[in-house]
Structure formats: structure tokens, C-alpha cells
C-alpha positions in Angstrom: -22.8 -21.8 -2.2 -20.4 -20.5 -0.1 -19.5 -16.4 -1.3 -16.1 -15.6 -2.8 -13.8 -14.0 -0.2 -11.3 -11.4 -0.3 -8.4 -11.8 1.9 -6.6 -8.6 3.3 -3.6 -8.5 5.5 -4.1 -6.0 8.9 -1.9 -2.9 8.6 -1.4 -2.7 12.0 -1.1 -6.7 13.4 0.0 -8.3 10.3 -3.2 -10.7 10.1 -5.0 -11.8 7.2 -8.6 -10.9 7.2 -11.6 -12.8 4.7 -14.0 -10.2 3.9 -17.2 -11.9 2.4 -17.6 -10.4 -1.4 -20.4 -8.1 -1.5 -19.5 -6.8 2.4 -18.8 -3.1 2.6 -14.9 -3.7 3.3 -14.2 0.0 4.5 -16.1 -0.1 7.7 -14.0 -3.5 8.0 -12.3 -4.5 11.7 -9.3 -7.1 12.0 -10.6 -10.5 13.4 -7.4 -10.3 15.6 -6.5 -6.6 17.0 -10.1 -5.3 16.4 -8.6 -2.5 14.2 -10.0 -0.8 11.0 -8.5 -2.9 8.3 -8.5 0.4 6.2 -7.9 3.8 7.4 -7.4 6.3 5.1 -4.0 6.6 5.4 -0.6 4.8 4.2 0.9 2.2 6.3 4.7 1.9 7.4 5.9 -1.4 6.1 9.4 -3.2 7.3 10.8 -5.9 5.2 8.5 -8.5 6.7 4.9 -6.6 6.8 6.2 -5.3 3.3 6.2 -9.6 2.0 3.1 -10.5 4.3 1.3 -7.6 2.3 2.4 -8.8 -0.9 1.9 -12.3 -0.5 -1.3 -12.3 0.7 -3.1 -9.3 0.2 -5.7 -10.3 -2.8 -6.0 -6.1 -3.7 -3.7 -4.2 -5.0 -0.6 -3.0 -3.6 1.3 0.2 -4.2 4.6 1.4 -2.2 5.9 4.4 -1.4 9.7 4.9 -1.3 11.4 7.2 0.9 13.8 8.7 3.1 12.5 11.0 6.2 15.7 13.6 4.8 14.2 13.6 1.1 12.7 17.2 0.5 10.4 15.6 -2.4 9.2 12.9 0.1 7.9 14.8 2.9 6.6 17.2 0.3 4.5 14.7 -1.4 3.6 12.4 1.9 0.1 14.5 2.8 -0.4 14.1 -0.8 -0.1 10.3 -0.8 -2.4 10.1 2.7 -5.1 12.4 0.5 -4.8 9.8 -2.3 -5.0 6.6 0.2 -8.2 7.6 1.7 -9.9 7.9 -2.0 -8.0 4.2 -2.9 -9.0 2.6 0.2 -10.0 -0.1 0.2 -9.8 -1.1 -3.1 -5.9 -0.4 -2.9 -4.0 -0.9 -0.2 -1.1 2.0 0.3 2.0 1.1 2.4 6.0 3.3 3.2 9.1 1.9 3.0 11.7 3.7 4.3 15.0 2.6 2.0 17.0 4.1 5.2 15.4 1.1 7.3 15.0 -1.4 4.3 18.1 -1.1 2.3 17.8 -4.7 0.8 14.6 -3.9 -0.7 15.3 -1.3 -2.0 18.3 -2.6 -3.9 16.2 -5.1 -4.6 13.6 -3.1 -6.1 16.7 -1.3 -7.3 15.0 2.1 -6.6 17.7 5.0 -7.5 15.6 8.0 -7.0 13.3 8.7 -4.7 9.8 9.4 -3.8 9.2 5.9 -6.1 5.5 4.5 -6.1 5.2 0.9 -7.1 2.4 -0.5 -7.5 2.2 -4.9 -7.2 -0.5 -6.9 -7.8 -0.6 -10.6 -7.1 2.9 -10.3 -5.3 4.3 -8.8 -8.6 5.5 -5.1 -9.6 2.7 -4.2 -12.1 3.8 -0.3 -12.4 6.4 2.2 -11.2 6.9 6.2 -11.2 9.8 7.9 -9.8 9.4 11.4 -8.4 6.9 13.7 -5.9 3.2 13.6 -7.4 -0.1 15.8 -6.0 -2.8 13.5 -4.3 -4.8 13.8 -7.9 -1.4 12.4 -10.0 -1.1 9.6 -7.5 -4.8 8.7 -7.9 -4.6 8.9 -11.6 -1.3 7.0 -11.9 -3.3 4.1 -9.7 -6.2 4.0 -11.4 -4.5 4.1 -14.8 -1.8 1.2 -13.3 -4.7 -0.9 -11.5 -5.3 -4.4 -12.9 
């Protein structure tokens, strides 16, 4: 019997990876740019990376909100890069800059901003609006994780 896989989409190429269950997936390499699949750190995310991600990612998803002139989201980015290498790679992190993506983020109809969302299975599962420290980010996934 063939072992359950676990697909992940490559931050950095945009590829979806099978990792076999029961295979260490943080020491994990993209089949197609030979890059780590998970870093320890956030990834940026445009509109299309941002659908690939949650369309096909079979973890968990959460989304960082920001603007690079928001005071509360350069405050609490080293913060979320603290938090995204204790979630990896059971969670993958990615930044979406509402400047660059406008549509989703009247889509997402984010009014405030730092916002963390969190999606699982291509669907908003949890939201917080506001800077957090790397442990309130960790807690709010882990409390928020399906």
C-alpha cells in the first residue's frame, strides 16, 4: 500500500511537492528549483502564489496583511519570522502586501492592518487584526489550527 502524501506548494517556484507521510518534511527540497520547501521564514505572496497556496497546499495556511508604511507591520514582521520557524512545516506562513494586492484585500475585506488569517482547505478558518509578539502569533495558530 502505497503511503498517504502530503502535497505542499514551493514558496519560491510555485510547484507542488508530495512529501511521503511519515518523511521528515523540514529538511524537504522542491522536486523543481531544488529549494528548501520550508525555511523558517514567511513568504511574499502576489495574487496568484497567494491562490496556488491555497488551493493546493494540504497544511495550513495563515496570511499576513500589510503595508511596508504601517508602523505596527514592520514592528511585528521579525515577530512573525520568529513564529514561522517554530510553525514550519506544519503551517505554512505567507505576506500580502494590500498596497500590491488591493483586490484581495477588499476581498478579504481587511480594514485594519497587520491582519493574520489563517485558511485551511482553501477556506478562512480564523482571523486577528493587530501587531502580536512571535509567542501571540504561535498561540493564536495553534489555538486556530484545525
Amino acid at each position: 500500500m502505497t503511503p498517504p502524501l502530503l502535497h505542499v506548494v514551493c514558496p519560491n517556484c510555485g510547484a507542488v511537492n508530495r512529501i511521503p507521510d511519515g518523511r521528515p518534511a523540514r529538511g524537504a527540497k522542491c522536486g523543481k528549483c531544488h529549494q528548501p520547501l520550508f525555511s523558517g521564514k514567511s513568504a511574499p505572496a502576489d495574487a496568484l502564489s497567494f491562490e496556488r497556496h491555497l488551493a493546493r497546499n494540504d497544511i495550513p495556511v495563515v496570511v499576513d496583511f500589510w503595508a511596508p508604511w504601517c508602523g505596527p507591520c514592520r514592528t511585528m514582521s521579525p515577530a512573525l519570522e520568529r513564529a514561522a520557524a517554530q510553525l514550519e512545516p506544519r503551517i505554512r506562513l505567507l505576506k500580502v502586501n494590500i498596497d500590491q494586492e488591493q483586490a484581495l484585500a477588499q476581498r478579504f475585506n481587511i480594514l485594519s492592518i497587520p491582519t493574520l488569517m489563517m485558511f485551511a482547505g482553501g477556506r478562512p478558518v480564523a482571523r486577528s487584526a493587530g501587531a502580536m509578539s512571535a509567542h501571540d502569533i504561535t498561540s493564536w495558530v495553534e489555538a486556530n489550527e484545525p
